[in-house]
N, C-alpha and C positions, 0 to 999 in steps of 0.2 A: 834716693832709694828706688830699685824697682821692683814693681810688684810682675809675678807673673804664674800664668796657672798653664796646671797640665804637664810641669814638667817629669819626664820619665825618669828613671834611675836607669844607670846605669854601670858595667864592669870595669874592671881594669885587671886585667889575666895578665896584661904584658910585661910587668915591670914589679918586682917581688923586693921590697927595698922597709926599710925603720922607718918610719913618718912620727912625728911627735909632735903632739898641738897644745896649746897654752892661751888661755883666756885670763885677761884681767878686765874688770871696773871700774871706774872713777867718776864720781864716787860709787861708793857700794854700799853706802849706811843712811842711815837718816837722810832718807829719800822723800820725795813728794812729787806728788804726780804730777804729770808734763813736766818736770826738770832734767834737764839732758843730762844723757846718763856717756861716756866716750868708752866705749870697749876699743880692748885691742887683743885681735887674733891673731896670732901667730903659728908657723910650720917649719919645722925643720927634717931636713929629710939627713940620715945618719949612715945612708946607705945599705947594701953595698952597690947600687947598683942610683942614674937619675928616674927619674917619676917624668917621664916624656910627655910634650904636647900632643902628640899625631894620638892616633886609636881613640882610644875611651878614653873620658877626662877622668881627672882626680879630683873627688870635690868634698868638701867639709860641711856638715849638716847641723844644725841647734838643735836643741830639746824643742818639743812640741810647745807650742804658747799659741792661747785661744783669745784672751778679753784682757793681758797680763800685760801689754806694751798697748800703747797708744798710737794704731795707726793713721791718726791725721797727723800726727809729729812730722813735721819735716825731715827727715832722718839723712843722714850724708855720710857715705863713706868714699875713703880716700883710696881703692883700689879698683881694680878691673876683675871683672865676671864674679859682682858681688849682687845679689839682689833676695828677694822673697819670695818664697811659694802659697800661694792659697792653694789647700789640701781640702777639696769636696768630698765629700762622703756622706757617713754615717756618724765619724767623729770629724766635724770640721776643726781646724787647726789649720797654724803658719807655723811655717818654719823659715830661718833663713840659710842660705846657700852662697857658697863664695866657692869658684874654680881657680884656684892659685898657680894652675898650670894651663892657663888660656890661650890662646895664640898670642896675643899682647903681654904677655911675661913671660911666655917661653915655660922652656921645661925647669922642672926642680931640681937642682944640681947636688949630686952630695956633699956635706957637707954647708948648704946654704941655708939661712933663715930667710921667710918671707912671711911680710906681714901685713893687717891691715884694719886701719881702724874707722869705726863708723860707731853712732850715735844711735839712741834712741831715747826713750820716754817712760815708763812707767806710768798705766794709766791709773783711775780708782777704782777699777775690778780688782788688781793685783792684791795678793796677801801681805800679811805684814811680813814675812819673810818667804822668800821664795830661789829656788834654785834654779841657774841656767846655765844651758850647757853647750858646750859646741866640741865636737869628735870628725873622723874622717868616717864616710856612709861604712854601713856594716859592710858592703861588698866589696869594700877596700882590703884586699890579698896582701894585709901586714905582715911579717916575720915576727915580730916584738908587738902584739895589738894591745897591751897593757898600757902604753903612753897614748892610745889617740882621744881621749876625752877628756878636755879641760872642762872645771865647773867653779861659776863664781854663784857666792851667796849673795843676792839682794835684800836689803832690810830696809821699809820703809820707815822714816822718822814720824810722822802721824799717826799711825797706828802703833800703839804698843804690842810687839807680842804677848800672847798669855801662856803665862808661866803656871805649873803644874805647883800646885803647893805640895813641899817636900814634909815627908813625917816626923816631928820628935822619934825621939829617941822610945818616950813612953806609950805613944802611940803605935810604933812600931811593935815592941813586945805585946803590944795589947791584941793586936790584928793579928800576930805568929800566935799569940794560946790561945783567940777564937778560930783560926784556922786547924791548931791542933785539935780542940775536942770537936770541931763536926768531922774530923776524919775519924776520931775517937767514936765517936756516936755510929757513923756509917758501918766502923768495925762492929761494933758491937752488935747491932742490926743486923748484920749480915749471918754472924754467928749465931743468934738465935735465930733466923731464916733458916738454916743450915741443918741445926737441930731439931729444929721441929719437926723438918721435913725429915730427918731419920728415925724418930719416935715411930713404931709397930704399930 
């Protein structure tokens, strides 16, 4: 994996095309921290037009993640102009970054899929369940931008999630007629408010 800071964003004006991206996990469930987790990201370009190498690259972005992966994991992916951003600021955050139209893969041709899988960790910050995502950057000039954000659910097996306890049935009517009479009472209130203030 490489990490790297400072990188810019940037456009792609040249090339007006369907791009469609696709994230899977495995596993995805009853996780535990430090166990390698093998994503695989995928791009298909649908046309009408290829997603060229020259000018501005085309690049695919994750959801922000701060303390959620493990980065002393050794992490390994199998493609080219795939790595990580450390994002300085005020909200520090990583993301990762993968250029599927590099000079070492050429441009995206229509109709082609490219893909590419790399690993990671799940550290013990992470929640018991947690969502992640990977899309093409907002400044990606899609036709169709409905397909560019794949998301998988991660669920750690150690931690249970907590479940909201759901209401009977008698509970439920019980909480609708206290709900009804403070609206009751509020009315009620309000009208003798109402009348007072017109008494001479």
């Amino acid at each position: 994996m490489i990490w790297v800071t400072g990188l810019s964003a940037c456009t792609l004006a040249d090339a007006q095309t369907d791009i469609s991206v696709e994230l899977a996990a495995h596993p995805s469930s009853g996780l535990i921290p430090g166990q390698p987790i093998v994503f695989t990201l995928a791009v298909t370009n649908h046309g009408p037009v290829a997603v060229p190498t020259s000018g501005s690259k085309f690049s695919l972005f994750s959801s922000d993640f701060y303390d959620q992966f493990d980065v002393g994991f050794p992490g390994t992916a199998d493609c080219q102009g795939f790595g990580a951003i450390i994002s300085d600021g005020k909200t520090f955050h990583y993301n990762l970054v993968w250029f599927p139209t590099s000079l070492d893969q050429g441009a995206l041709e229509v109709g082609e899929i490219r893909s590419c899988r790399f690993t990671l960790a799940l550290s013990n910050q992470a929640p018991p369940v947690w969502p992640f995502s990977f899309g093409a950057a907002e400044f990606f000039d899609d036709i169709n931008p409905d397909n560019n954000v794949s998301t998988v659910i991660l669920r750690r097996g150690d931690i249970a999630p907590v479940e909201l306890p759901a209401l009977t049935m008698s509970a439920f009517i019980l909480l609708t007629t206290a709900l009804a009479f403070t609206a009751w009472l509020a009315l009620r209130g309000r009208r003798r408010l109402g009348a007072s203030l017109n008494r001479p």
